[in-house]
BABAZA-602079 format. One record per residue (C-alpha): residue in three letters; x, y, z. Coordinates in nm, 4 decimals. Example, Ala and Ser with C-alpha at 12.3 -4.5 7.8 and 13.67 -1.06 7.14 Angstrom:
BEGIN
<atom><resn>ala</resn><c1>1.2300</c1><c2>-0.4500</c2><c3>0.7800</c3></atom>
<atom><resn>ser</resn><c1>1.3670</c1><c2>-0.1060</c2><c3>0.7140</c3></atom>
***
This chain:
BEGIN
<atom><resn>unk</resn><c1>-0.3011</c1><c2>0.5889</c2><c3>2.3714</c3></atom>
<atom><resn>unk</resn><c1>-0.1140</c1><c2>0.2363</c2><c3>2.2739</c3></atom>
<atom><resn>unk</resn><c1>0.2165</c1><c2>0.1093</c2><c3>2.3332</c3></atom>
<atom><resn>unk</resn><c1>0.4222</c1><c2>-0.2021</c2><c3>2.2072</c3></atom>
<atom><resn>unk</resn><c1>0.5606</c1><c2>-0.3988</c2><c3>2.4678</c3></atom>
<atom><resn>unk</resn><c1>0.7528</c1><c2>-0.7127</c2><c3>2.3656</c3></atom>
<atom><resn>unk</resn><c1>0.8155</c1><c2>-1.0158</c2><c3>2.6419</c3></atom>
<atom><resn>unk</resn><c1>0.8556</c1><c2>-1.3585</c2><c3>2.7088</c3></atom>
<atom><resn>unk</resn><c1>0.6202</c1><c2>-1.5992</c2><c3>2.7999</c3></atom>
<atom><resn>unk</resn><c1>0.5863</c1><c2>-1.9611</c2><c3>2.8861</c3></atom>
<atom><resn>unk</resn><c1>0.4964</c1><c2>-2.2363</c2><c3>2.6527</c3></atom>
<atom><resn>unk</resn><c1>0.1562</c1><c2>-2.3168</c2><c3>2.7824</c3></atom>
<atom><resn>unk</resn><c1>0.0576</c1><c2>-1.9335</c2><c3>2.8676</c3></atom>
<atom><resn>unk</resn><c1>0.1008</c1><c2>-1.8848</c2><c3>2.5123</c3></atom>
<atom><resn>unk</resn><c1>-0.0527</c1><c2>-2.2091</c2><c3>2.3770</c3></atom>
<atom><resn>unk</resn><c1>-0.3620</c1><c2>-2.1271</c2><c3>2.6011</c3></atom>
<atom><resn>unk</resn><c1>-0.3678</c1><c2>-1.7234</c2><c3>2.4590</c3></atom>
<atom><resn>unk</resn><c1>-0.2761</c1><c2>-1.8755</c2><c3>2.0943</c3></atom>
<atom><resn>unk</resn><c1>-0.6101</c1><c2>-2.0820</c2><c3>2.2017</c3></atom>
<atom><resn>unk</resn><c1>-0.8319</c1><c2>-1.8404</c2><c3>2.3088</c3></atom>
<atom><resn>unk</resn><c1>-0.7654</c1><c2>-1.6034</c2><c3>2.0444</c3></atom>
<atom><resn>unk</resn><c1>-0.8030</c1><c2>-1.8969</c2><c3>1.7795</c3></atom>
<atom><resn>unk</resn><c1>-1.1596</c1><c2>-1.9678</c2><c3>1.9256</c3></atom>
<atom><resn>unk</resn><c1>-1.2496</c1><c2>-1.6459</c2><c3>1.9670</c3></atom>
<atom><resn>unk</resn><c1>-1.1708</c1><c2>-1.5439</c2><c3>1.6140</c3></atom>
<atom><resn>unk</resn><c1>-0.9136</c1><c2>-1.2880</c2><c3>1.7467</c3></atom>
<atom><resn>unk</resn><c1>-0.5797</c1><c2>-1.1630</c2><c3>1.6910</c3></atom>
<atom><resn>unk</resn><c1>-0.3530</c1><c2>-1.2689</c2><c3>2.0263</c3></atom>
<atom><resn>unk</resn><c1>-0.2896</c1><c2>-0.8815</c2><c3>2.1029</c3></atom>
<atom><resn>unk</resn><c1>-0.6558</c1><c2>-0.8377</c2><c3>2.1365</c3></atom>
<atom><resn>unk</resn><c1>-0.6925</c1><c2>-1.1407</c2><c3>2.3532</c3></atom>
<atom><resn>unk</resn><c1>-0.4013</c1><c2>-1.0429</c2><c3>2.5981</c3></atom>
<atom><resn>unk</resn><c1>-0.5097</c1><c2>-0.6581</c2><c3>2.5760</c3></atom>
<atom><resn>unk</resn><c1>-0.8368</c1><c2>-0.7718</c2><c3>2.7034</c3></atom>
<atom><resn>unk</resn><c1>-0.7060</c1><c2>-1.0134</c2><c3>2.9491</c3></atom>
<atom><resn>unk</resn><c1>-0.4295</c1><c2>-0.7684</c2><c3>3.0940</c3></atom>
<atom><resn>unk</resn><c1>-0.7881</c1><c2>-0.4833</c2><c3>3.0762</c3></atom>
<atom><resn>unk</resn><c1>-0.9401</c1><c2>-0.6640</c2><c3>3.3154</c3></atom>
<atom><resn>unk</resn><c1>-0.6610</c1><c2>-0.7765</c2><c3>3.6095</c3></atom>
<atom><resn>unk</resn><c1>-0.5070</c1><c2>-0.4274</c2><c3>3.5808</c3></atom>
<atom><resn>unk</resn><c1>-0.7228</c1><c2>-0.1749</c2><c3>3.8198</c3></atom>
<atom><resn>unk</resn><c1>-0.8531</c1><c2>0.1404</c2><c3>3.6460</c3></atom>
<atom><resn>unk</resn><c1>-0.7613</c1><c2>0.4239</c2><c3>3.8342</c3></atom>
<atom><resn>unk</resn><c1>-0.8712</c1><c2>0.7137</c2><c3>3.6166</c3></atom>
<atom><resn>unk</resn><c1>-1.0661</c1><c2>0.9537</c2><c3>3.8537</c3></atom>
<atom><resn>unk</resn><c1>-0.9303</c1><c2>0.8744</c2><c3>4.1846</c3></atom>
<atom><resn>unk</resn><c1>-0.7706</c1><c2>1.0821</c2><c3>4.4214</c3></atom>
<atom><resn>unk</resn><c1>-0.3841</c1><c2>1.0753</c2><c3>4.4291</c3></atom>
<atom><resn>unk</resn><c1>-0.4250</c1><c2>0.9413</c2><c3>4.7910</c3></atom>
<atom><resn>unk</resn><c1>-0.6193</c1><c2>0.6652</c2><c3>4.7399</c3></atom>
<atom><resn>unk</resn><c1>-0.4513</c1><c2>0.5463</c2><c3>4.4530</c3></atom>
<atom><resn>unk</resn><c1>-0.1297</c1><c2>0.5830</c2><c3>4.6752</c3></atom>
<atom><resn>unk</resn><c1>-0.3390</c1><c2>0.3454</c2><c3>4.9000</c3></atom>
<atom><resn>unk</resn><c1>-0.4102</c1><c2>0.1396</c2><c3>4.6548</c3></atom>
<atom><resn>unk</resn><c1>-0.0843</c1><c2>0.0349</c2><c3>4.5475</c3></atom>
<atom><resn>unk</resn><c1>0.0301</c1><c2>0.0291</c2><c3>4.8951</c3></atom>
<atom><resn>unk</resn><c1>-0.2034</c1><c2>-0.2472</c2><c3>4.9815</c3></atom>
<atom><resn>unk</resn><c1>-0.1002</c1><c2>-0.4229</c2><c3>4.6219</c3></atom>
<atom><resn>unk</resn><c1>0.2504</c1><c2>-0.4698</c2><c3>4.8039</c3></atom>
<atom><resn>unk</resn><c1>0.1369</c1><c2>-0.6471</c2><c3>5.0865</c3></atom>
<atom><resn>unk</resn><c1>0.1609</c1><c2>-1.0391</c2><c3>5.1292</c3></atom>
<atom><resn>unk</resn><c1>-0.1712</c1><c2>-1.2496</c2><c3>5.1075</c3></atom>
<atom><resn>unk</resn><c1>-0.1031</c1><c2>-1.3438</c2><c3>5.5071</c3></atom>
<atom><resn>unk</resn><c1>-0.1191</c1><c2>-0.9518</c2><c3>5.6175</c3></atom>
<atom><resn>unk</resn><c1>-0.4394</c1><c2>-0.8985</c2><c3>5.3541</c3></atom>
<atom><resn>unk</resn><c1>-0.6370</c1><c2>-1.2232</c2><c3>5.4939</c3></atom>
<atom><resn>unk</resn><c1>-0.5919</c1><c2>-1.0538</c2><c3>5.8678</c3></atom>
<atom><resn>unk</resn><c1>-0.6639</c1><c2>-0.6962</c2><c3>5.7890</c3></atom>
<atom><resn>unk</resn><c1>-0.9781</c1><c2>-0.8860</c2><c3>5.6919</c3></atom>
<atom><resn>unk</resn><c1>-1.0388</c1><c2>-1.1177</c2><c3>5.9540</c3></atom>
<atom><resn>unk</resn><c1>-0.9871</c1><c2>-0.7867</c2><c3>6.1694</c3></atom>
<atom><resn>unk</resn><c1>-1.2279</c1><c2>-0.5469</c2><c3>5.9720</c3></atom>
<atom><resn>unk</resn><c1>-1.5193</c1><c2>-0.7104</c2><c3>5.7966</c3></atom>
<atom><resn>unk</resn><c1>-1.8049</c1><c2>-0.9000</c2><c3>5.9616</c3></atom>
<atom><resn>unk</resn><c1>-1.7840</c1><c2>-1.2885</c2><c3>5.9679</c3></atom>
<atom><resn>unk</resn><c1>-2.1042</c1><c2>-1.3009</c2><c3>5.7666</c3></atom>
<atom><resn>unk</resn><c1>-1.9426</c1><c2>-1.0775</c2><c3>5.4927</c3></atom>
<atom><resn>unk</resn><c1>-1.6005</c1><c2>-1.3116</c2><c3>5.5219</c3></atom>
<atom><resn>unk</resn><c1>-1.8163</c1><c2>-1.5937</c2><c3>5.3867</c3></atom>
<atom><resn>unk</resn><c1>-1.9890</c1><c2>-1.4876</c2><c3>5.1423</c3></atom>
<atom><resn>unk</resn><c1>-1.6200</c1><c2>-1.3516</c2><c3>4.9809</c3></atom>
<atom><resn>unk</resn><c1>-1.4937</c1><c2>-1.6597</c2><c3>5.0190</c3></atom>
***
């Protein structure tokens, strides 16, 4: 399933899409469908809980995300996701 959604943008985030979808031999829906496919998290599948999870964490500030992971994940691991 599709839907239309109409909104504004800035100048240069539409030169750069009007850009992209020039060089790319695409329309600029296709370009900004695909863009938006792959920041957008694709949920299909999990549990209603995680999910809930999920978009809890999405609300939380960078700050409070950088010490969960200072607190939870091996220095080693910190670099190389840096």
């Amino acid at each position: 399933m599709t839907h239309t959604i109409t909104f504004t943008v800035a100048e240069h985030v539409y030169q750069h899409l009007s850009r992209t979808a020039h060089a790319t031999n695409q329309s600029l829906e296709t370009v900004l469908s695909a863009m938006l496919d792959t920041i957008v998290p694709e949920l299909d599948g999990v549990s209603d809980e995680l999910a809930r999870e999920l978009d809890a964490l999405e609300q939380l500030p960078t700050a409070t995300l950088q010490q969960v992971l200072r607190e939870t994940v091996v220095a080693e691991q910190q670099t190389e996701l840096a």
